[in-house]
N, C-alpha and C positions, 0 to 999 in steps of 0.2 A: 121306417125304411126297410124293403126289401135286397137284398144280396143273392144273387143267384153265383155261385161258384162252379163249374162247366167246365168239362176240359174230355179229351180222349184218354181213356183208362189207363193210359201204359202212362201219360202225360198229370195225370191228377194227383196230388200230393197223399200220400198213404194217413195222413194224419190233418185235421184242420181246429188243433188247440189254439196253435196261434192266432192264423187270421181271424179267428173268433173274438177270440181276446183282444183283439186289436179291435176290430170292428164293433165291440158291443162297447169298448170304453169309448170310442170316439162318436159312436151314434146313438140316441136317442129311440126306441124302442125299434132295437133293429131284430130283424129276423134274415134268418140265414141259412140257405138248400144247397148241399152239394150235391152234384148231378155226374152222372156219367154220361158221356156223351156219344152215340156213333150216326151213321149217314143216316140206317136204318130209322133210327129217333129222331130225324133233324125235324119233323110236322111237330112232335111234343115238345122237344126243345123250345123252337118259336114260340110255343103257346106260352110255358114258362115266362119266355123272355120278354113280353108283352105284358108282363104284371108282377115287373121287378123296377128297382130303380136304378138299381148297379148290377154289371158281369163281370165276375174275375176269370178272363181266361189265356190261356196261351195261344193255342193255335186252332179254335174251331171257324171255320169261314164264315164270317159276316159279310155279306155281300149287299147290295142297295135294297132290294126283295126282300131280305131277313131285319133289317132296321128300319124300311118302313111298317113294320107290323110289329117294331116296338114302341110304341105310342108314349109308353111311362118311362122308359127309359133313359137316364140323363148321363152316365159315364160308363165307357168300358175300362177297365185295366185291364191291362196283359202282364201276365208275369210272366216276360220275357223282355229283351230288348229289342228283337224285329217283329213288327208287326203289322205283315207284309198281307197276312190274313183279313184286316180290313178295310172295307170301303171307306177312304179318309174322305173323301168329298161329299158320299150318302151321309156319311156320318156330321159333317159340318151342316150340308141342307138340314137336319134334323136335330140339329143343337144340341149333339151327344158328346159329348170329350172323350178325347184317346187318350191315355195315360200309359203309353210303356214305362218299364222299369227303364232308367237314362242309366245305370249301370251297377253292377252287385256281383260279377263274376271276371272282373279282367285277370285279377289273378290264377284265378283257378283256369279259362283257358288259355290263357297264356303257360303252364306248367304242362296241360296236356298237350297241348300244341309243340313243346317241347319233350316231350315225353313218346308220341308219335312220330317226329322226325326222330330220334332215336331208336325206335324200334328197327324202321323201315331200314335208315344206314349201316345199324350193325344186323339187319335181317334175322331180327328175333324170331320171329313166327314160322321162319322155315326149319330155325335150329332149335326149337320147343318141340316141332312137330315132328322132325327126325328124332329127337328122342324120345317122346310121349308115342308115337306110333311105331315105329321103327327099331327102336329100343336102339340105337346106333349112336357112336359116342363117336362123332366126324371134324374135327374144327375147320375140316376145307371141303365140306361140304357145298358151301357158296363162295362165288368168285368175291374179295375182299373190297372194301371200300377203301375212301381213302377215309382220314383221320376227318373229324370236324373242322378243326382249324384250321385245315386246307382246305375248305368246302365254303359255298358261295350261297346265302338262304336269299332266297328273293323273296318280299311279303307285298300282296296286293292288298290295299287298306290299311293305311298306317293310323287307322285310329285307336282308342285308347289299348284294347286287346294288340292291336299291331305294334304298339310301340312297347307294350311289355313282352311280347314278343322277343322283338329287337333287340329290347335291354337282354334279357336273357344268352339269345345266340351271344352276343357281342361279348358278354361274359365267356362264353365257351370258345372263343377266340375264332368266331366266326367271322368272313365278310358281308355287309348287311346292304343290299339295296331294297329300294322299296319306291313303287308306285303308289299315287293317289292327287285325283285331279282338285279333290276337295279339299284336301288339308291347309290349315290355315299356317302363317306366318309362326306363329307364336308355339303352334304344338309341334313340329317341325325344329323348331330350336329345340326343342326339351331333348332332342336325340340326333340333333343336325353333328354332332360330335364323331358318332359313330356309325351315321344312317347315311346312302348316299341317295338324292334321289333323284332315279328316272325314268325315262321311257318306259313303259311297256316292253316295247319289243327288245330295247337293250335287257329288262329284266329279264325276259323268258329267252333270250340268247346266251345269258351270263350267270342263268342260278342253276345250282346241282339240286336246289331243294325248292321248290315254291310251296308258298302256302296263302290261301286265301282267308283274308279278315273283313271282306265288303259287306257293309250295309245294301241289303238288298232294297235297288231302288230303279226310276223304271227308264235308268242307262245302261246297266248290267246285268238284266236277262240274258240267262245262254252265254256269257260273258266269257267265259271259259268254254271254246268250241272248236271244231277238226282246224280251224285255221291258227287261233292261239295255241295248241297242241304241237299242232308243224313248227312251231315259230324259235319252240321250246331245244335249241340246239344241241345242248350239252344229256339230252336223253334224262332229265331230272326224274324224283321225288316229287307228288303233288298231294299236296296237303289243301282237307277241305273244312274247315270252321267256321266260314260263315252261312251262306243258305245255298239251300239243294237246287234251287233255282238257278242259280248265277250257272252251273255247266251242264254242258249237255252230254247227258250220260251215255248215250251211243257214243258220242264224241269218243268219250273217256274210254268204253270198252274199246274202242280200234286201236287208238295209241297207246294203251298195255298190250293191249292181241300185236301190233305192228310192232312194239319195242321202243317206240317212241318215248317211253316213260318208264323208267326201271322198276317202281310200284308207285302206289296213292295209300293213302290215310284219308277217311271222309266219316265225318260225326255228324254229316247230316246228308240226307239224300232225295229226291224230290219228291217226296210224300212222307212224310211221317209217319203212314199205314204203310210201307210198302211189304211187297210181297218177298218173305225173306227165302223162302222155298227154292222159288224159281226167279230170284235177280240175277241177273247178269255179273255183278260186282261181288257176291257177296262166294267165297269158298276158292277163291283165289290164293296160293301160297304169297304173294308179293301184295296183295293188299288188305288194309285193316278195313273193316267197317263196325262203326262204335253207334251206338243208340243213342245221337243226341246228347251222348254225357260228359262233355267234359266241362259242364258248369257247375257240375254235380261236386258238392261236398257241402258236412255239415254248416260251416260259415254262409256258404251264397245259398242252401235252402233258408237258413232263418232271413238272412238279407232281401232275400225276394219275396218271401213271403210277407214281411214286415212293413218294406215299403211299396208292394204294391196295392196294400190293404190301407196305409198311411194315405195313397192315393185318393185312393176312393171316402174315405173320411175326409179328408180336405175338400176333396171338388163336391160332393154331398153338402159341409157345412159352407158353401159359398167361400171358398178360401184357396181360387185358382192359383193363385201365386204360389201359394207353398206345398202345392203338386210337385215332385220331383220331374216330372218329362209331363209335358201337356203337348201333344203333335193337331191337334187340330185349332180351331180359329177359335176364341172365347167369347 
């Protein structure tokens, strides 16, 4: 069995002990290529991926084009949770399995998620940077917030990240609404205690803080845009966790340039490569822009690494069932 493991340089794990380990006990004369991945390479890439039998990747584009010219290939994992990257139906036509990671970090974005609405409401970054630049010791330097527990968090996606969320705010004596057209009966109770939920538009009329936890899916492109922005009354906090897709970042530059929005927090933005130089978003005193990291800690690197490599040893030995997330058709 071949393993091809691929990903964008900033994206590829600095160490590959583990999946090693993982993959050489569960397979049978396996061999194993970590690769570095950029656009530049994607002809050699292909060729790679044409005489492997597993990919382990995050976020490199598999599109219909690139997995018909994987002939050997039988599963991808993604070590991640969205994996909006590939083509789920080329991949089905071609009898490949998609294996994202079904979950290894609610904890950990759920604390940064909480950790960024806190920056933005006590406006860390402008009173770090008055003192680190300014050398200025000002406490009214920014006009005050109010206290958290007289502030209103609205969370779009109350799935499992959204609801530890929730748990959290609701700890810090938050009011907690939340939208989500998907959620079922049963996960809804787990936080129907202190979660109210509704509209949309009552959300973004009623929260001081929004924050996004959607699975990007293909209802929520641009999902966040100049009309949900307008909608947003009380001039909030917008917090971005789940994918860079879901808003539209002109959108987002106008309603900080207009005031529509008192700052953002975004951990992910819509390219992974993006251009940090000259982004519109990024050098702003009122908003944070994070690299993608708030899944980041020692627990959810072994976690992901562990079961996504668990993945592909299962769906390899014929053993679909005890794949943790199988997203395509078996």
């Amino acid at each position: 069995m071949k393993v091809l493991i691929a990903d964008y340089k900033e994206s590829m794990m600095p160490k590959h002990d583990l999946e090693r380990q993982v993959l050489t006990a569960g397979l049978a004369n396996c061999e194993i290529e970590a690769y570095e991945y950029t656009e530049k390479r994607r002809a050699e890439f292909l060729a790679k991926l044409a005489q492997v039998d597993a990919l382990l990747t995050a976020f490199i584009p598999l599109d219909r084009a690139a997995l018909a010219q994987a002939d050997q290939l039988k599963v991808i994992a993604i070590n991640a949770t969205g994996y909006d990257n590939v083509d789920l139906a080329a991949a089905e036509e071609f009898g490949i399995g998609v294996c994202p990671v079904g979950e290894y970090c609610t904890q950990d974005v759920a604390e940064f998620t909480i950790t960024t609405m806190l920056a933005l409401v006590r406006q860390l970054k402008a009173y770090v940077t008055d003192v680190d630049q300014n050398h200025a010791w000002r406490y009214d330097l920014m006009t005050p917030n109010s206290r958290l527990s007289n502030q209103t968090l609205g969370i779009v996606g109350l799935g499992k990240i959204g609801r530890a969320v929730a748990t959290r705010a609701h700890a810090l004596g938050m009011r907690v609404l939340a939208t989500d057209p998907f959620i079922s009966d049963a996960d809804f109770a787990k936080v129907s205690a202190f979660v109210e939920l509704v509209s949309p538009a009552t959300l973004f009329s009623e929260a001081d803080v929004v924050t996004n936890h959607m699975n990007l899916n293909s209802t929520n492109y641009d999902y966040f845009d100049a009309a949900a922005f307008t909608q947003m009354q009380k001039h909030p906090y917008f917090i971005n966790m789940g994918r860079g897709a879901e808003v539209v970042e002109a959108a987002l530059v106008a309603a900080l340039d207009q005031g529509q929005l008192k700052g953002a927090a975004l951990d992910v933005l819509t390219t992974e490569n993006p251009d940090l130089a000259h982004h519109p978003l990024v050098g702003r005193p009122n908003v944070l822009v994070t690299p993608h990291v708030a899944f980041y800690s020692t627990d959810s690197l072994v976690d992901l690494q562990r079961i996504s490599c668990q993945n592909i040893v299962h769906y390899l030995n014929g053993e679909p069932a005890k794949v943790f997330k199988l997203v395509t058709k078996h």
